[in-house]
C-alpha positions in Angstrom: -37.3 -12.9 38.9 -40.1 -14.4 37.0 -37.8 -13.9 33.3 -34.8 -15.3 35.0 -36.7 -18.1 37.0 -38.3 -19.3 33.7 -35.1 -19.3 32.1 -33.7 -21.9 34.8 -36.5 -24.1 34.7 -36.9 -24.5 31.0 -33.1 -24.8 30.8 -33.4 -27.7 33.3 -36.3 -29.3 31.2 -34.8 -28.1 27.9 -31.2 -29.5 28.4 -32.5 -33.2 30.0 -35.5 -33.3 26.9 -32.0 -33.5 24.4 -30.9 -36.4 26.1 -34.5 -37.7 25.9 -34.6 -37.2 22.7 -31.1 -38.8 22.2 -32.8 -41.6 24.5 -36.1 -42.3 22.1 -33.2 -41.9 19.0 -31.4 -44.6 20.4 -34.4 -46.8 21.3 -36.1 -46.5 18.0 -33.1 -48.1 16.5 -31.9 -50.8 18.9 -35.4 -51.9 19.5 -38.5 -53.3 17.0 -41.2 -51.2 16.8 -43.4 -53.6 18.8 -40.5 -53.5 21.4 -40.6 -50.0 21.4 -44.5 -50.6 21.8 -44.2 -52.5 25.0 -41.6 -49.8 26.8 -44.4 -47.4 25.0 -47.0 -49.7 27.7 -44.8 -49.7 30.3 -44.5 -45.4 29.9 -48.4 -45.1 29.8 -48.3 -47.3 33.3 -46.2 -45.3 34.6 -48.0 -42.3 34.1 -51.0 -43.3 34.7 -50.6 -44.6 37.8 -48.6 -41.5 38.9 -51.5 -39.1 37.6 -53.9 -41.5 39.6 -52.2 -41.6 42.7 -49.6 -39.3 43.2 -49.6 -36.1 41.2 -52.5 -34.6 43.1 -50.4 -34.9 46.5 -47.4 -32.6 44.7 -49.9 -30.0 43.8 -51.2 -29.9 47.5 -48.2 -29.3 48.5 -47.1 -26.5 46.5 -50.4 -25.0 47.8 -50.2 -25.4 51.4 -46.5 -25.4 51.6 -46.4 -21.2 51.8 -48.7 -21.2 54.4 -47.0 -23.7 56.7 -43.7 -24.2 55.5 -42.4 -23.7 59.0 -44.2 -26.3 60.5 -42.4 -29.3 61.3 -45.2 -31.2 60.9 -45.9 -30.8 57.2 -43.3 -32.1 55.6 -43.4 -35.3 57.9 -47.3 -35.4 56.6 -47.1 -35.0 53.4 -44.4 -37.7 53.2 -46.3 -40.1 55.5 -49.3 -39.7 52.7 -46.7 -40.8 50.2 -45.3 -44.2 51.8 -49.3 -45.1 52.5 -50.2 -44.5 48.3 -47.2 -46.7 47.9 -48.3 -49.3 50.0 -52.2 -48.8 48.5 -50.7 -49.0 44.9 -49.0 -52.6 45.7 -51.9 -54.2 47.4 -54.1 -53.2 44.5 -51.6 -55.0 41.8 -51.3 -57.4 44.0 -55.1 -57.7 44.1 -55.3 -57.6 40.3 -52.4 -60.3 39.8 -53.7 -62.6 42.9 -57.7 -61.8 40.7 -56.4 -62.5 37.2 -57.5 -59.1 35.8 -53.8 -58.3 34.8 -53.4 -61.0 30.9 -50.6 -63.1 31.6 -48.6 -61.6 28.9 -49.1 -57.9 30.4 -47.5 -58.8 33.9 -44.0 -58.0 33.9 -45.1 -55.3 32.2 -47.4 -53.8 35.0 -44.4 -54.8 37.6 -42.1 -53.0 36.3 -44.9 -50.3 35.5 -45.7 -49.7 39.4 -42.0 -49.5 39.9 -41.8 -47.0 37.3 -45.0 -45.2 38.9 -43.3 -45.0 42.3 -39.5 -43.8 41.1 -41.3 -40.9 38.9 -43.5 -39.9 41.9 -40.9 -40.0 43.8 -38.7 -37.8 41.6 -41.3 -35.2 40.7 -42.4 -34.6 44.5 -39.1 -34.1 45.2 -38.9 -31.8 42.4 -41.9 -29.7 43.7 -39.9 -29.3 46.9 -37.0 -27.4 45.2 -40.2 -25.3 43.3 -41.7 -24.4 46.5 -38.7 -23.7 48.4 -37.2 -21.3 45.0 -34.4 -23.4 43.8 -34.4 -23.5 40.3 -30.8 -24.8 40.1 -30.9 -27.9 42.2 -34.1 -28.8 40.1 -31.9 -28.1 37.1 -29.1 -30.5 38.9 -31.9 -33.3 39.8 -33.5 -33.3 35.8 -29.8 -33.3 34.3 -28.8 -36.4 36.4 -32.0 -38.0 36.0 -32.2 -37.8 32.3 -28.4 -38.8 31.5 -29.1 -41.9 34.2 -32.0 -42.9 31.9 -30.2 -42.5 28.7 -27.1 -44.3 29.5 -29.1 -47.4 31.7 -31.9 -47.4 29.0 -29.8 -47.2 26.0 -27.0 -50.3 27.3 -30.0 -52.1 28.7 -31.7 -52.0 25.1 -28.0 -52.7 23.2 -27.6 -55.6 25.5 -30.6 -57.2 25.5 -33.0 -55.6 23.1 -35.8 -56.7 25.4 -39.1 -53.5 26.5 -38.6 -54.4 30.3 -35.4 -54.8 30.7 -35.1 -51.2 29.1 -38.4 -50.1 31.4 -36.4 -51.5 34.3 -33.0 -49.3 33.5 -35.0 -46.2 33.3 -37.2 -46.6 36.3 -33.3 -47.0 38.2 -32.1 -43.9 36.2 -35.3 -41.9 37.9 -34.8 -43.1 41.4 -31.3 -41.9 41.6 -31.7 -38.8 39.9 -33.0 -37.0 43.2 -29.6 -37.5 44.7 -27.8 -34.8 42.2 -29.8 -32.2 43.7 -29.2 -30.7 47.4 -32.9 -30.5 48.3 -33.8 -31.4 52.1 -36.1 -34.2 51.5 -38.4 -35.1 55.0 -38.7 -37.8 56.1 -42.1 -39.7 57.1 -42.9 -39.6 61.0 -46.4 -40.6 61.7 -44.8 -39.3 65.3 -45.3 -35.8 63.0 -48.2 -37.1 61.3 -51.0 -33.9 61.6 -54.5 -35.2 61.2 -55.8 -32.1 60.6 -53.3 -31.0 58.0 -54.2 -34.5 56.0 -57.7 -33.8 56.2 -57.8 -30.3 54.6 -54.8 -31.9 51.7 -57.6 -34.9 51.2 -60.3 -32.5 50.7 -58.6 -30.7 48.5 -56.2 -33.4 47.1 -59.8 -35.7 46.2 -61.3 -34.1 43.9 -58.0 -32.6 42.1 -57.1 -36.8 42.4 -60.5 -37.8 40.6 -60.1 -34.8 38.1 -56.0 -36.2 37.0 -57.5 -39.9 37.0 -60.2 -39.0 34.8 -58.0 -37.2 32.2 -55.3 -40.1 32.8 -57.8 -42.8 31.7 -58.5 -40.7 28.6 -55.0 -40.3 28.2 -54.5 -44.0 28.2 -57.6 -45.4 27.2 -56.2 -44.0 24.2 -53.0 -45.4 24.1 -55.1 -48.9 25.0 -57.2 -48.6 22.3 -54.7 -48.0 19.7 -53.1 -51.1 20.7 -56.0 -52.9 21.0 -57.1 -51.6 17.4 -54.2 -51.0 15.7 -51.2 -53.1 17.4 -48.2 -52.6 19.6 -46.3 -51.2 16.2 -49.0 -48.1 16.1 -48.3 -47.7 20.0 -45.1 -47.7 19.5 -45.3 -44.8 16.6 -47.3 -42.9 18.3 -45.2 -43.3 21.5 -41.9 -42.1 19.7 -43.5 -38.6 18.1 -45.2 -38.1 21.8 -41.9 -38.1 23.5 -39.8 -36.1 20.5 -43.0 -33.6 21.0 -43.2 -33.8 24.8 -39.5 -33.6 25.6 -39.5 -30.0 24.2 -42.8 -28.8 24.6 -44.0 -30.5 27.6 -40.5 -28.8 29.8 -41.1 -25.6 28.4 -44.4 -25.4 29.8 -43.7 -27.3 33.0 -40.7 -24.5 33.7 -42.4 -21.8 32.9 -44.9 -22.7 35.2 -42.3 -23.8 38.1 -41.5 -20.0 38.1 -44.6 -18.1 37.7 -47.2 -20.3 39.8 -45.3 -19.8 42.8 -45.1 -16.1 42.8 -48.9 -16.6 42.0 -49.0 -18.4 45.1 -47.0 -15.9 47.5 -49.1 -12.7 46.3 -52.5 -14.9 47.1 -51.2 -16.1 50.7 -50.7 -12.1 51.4 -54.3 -11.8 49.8 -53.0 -9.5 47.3 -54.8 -10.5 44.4 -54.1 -7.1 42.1 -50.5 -8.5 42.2 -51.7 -11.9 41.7 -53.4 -10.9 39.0 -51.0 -8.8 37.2 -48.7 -11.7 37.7 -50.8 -14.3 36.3 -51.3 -11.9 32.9 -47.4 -12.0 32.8 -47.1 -15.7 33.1 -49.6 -16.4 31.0 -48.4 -14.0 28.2 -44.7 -15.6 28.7 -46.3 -19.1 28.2 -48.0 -18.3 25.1 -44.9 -16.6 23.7 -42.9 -19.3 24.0 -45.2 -22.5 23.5 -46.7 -20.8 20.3 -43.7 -21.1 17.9 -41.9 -23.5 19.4 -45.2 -26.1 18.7 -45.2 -24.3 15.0 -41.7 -24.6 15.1 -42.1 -28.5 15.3 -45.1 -28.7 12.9 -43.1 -26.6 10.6 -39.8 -28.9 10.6 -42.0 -32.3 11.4 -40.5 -34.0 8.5 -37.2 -33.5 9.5 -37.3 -33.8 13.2 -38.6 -37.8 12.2 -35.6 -38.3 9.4 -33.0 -36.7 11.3 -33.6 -38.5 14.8 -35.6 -41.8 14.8 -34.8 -45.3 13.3 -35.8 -45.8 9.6 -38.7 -48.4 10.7 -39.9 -45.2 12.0 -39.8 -42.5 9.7 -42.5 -43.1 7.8 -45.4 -43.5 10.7 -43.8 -40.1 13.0 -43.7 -37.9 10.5 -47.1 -37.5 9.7 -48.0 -37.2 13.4 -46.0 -34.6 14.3 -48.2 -31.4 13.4 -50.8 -33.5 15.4 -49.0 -34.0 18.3 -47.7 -30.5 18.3 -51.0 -28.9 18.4 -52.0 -31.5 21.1 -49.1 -30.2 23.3 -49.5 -26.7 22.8 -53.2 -26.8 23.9 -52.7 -29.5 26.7 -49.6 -27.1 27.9 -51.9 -24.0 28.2 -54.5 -25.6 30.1 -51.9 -27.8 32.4 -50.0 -24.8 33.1 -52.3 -21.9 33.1 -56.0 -22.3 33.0 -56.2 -25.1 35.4 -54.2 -22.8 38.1 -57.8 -21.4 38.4 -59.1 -24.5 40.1 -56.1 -24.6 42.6 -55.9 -21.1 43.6 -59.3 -20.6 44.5 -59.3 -24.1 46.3 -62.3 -25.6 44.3 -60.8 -28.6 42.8 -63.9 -30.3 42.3 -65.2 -27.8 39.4 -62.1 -29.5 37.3 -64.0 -33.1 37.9 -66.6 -32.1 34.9 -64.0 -31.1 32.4 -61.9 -34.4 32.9 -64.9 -36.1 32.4 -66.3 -34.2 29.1 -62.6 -34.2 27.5 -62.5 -37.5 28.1 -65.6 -38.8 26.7 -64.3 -36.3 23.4 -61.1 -38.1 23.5 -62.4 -41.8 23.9 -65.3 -41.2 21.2 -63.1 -39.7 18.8 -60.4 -42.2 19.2 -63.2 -45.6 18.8 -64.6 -43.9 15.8 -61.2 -42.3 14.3 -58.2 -45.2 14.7 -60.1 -47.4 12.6 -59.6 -45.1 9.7 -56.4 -43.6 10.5 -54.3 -45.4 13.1 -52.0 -43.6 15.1 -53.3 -40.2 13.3 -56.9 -40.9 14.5 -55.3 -40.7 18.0 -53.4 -37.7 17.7 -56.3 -36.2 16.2 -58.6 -37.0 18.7 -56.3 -35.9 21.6 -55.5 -32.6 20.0 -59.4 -31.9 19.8 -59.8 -33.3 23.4 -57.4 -30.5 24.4 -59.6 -28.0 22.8 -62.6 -28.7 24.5 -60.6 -28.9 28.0 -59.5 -25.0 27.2 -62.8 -23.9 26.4 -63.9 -25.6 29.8 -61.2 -24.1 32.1 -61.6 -20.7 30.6 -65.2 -20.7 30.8 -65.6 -22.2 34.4 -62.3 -21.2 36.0 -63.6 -18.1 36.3 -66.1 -19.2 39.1 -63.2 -20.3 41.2 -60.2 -17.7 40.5 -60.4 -15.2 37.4 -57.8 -16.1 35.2 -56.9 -13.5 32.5 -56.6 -14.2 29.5 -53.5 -13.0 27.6 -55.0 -10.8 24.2 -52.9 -8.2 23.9 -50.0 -10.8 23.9 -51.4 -13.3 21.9 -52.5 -10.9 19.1 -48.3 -9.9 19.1 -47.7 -13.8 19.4 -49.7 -14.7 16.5 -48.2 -11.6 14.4 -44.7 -13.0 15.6 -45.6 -16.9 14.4 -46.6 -15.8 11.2 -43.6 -13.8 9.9 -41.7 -16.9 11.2 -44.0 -19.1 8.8 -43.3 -16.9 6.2 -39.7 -17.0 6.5 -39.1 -21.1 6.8 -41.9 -22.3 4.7 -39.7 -22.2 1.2 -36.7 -24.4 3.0 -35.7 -27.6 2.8 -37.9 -30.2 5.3 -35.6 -33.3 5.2 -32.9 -34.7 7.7 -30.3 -32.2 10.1 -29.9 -29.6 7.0 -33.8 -28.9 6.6 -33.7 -29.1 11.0 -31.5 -27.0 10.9 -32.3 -24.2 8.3 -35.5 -24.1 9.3 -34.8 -24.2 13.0 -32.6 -21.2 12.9 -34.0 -19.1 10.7 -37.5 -19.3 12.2 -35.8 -18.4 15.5 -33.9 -15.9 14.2 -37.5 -14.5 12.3 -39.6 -14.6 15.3 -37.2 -13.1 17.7 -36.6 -9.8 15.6 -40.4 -9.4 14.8 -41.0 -9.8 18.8 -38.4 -7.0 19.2 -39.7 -4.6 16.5 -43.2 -5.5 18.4 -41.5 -5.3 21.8 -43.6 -8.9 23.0 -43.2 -8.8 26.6 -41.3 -5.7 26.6 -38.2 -7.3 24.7 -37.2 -3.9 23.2 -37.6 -1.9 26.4 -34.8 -4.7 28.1 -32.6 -4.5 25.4 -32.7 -0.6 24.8 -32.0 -0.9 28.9 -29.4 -3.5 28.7 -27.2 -1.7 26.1 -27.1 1.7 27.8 -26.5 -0.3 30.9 -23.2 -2.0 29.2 -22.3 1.2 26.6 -20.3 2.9 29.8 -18.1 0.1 30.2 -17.7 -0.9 26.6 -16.3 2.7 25.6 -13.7 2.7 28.6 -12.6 -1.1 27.4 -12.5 0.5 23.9 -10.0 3.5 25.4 
């Protein structure tokens, strides 16, 4: 379930992160890059205001929702809790505007931002229903429609009028109406419904998870702030366009991997079988590594031409250096998102995560004040990827005190074995435009897979030898 699960989920990242990356190929060559550094702005509003104030209230509600999922009332709650952030996060722009603390050049931008903040909250709580609820294929339905909304309005938007917002605009419209591909039954608010006492135990727990995301979302985008601030809208805008060719492949890998395998996590700690839990955490964690590993070495390895082949020619030059970078970023930011920081919300002590936010981003905030002088863009990516280290080493070290997380050895000795060979075999090719993407893309795959079967990673061999005597039967009567 949890192999075929996966599958669904990274295919319904996987397939909508091509037309994402068709999206930022597009963009970077109908807009300038200091265009493509506003839109960049508008992004880094839009997810920080969703990691502020709404991503905590998705988590909750993949953890409470097998305990009460046939309560009436908690659906009803939980959106209730939604339509109040949205009316908190207007009256504080508002505020701001009415206060003068947004710059005059920065407000449309931070309008259309806060749109953009409530259409992806929107979408990804929506999403979280389908994950709780073990539909993999209408969340593959809602992130297909979604992303070819996005590309289609952002793209025309951007041809017609070459103008950040009026692209930021299009793709917050493209996320709204992406829920309606799926078949997911959405609640609605009721404050008729409304339990008190439900909201008080998702606050307690939702708080301090809340704090924890809008610590590690100021880091995120104090960053991004400070590069523009530093270096200019044109180093945003870099640095924006390798994030998102990164992000679009390693971030929905992760994130479906971990769709599948947290919530079987989930069902074996509600029975308060936690041998289960734990053997099914080793799995998910060992699946995660194989799969993030050489993919992020797989775009370090073919950097060069992932930046020739797919980005406008203003761009080349600044992405490809920052791709190993950012690929090392993601790969450590996707282990702790979407395995060692399940320790904080299975064992309910959300608050322990507060002090890692908080280290990782004084890590990333120092490195980046002393580093983007020197090296622009690079210095960021640098001092994100080391950022992400340090937040490992926390959640490894101090998960344990609220829910032992193993850690995958035995795997990731096999993974490492696995990424080497595959080094090995695409180092000597080409690295420029879709023939070195190519070559090295497919014979790196092809390397890793058959060193993973002669090692039997994740017991590859075992399902194959299984799989062929399964089929040989029917294959010799088609062959008589």
């Amino acid at each position: 379930m949890l192999i075929r699960n996966s599958a669904i989920y990274m295919l319904a990242r996987l397939l909508p992160g091509l037309f994402s990356l068709a999206t930022t190929a597009a963009l970077t060559r109908l807009l300038d890059p200091n265009e493509y550094g506003l839109y960049g702005l508008a992004l880094v509003i839009m997810m920080f205001g969703s990691t502020l104030g709404f991503d905590w209230l998705g988590l909750a509600f993949l953890r409470f929702y097998q305990d009460r999922r046939q309560d009436p009332r908690f659906g009803a709650t939980f959106m209730s809790i939604f339509v109040a952030l949205v009316a908190i996060s207007a009256g504080v722009l508002s505020l701001a505007l009415l206060f003068g603390v947004v710059p005059p050049h920065l407000v449309g931008a931070a309008m259309i931002g806060l749109v953009m903040v409530w259409t992806f909250a929107w979408f990804e709580l929506v999403c979280r229903i389908a994950v709780a609820e073990f539909q993999p294929l209408q969340y593959l339905r809602m992130n297909l429609g979604r992303s070819f909304l996005i590309f289609v309005g952002a793209a025309a938007a951007a041809w017609l009028t070459r103008n950040a917002l009026s692209t930021a605009a299009a793709t917050a419209v493209g996320m709204f109406l992406g829920v309606f591909f799926g078949n997911v039954p959405i609640p609605r608010p009721s404050w008729r419904l409304f339990d008190r006492l439900l909201s008080r135990e998702v606050l307690v727990f939702g708080i301090p998870m809340a704090a924890s995301m809008a610590i590690g979302a100021l880091a995120e985008s104090g960053t991004r702030f400070i590069l523009v601030d530093i270096e200019s809208a044109r180093g945003l805008g870099l640095f924006t366009a390798a994030a998102a060719l990164v992000q679009n492949t390693l971030g929905v890998m992760g994130t479906g991997i971990s769709s599948a395998g947290y919530s079987l996590v989930l069902r074996d700690v509600v029975r308060d079988d936690h041998v289960a839990a734990q053997r099914q955490l080793l799995v998910n964690g060992t699946l995660l590594l194989a799969v993030l590993a050489p993919a992020s070495l797989g775009i370090a390895l073919t950097g060069n031409s992932i930046a020739t082949s797919l980005v406008g020619s203003k761009f080349v030059s600044g992405v490809a250096p920052l791709m190993p970078w950012m690929a090392l970023c993601s790969f450590l930011s996707g282990m702790v998102a979407c395995y060692f920081d399940q320790a904080f919300q299975l064992g309910k002590k959300p608050h322990l995560k507060i002090w890692s936010a908080g280290i990782t981003g004084l890590v990333s905030i120092g490195l980046c004040l002393f580093l983007i002088p020197i090296y622009g863009a690079m210095g960021a990516a640098i001092a994100l990827s080391a950022a992400a280290a340090v937040s490992n080493v926390y959640s490894i070290l101090i998960g344990q005190y609220a829910y032992r997380i193993p850690l995958p050895v035995a795997g990731g000795v096999r993974v490492a074995i696995c990424c080497a060979v595959m080094t090995l075999a695409v180092v000597g090719l080409p690295n420029s435009g879709w023939t070195g993407l190519i070559l090295r893309a497919g014979f790196g795959a092809v390397a890793y897979a058959l060193a993973a079967i002669a090692l039997n990673l994740l017991d590859c061999r075992d399902h194959i030898i299984r799989f062929a005597k399964r089929i040989a039967p029917s294959l010799g009567s088609a062959h008589e």
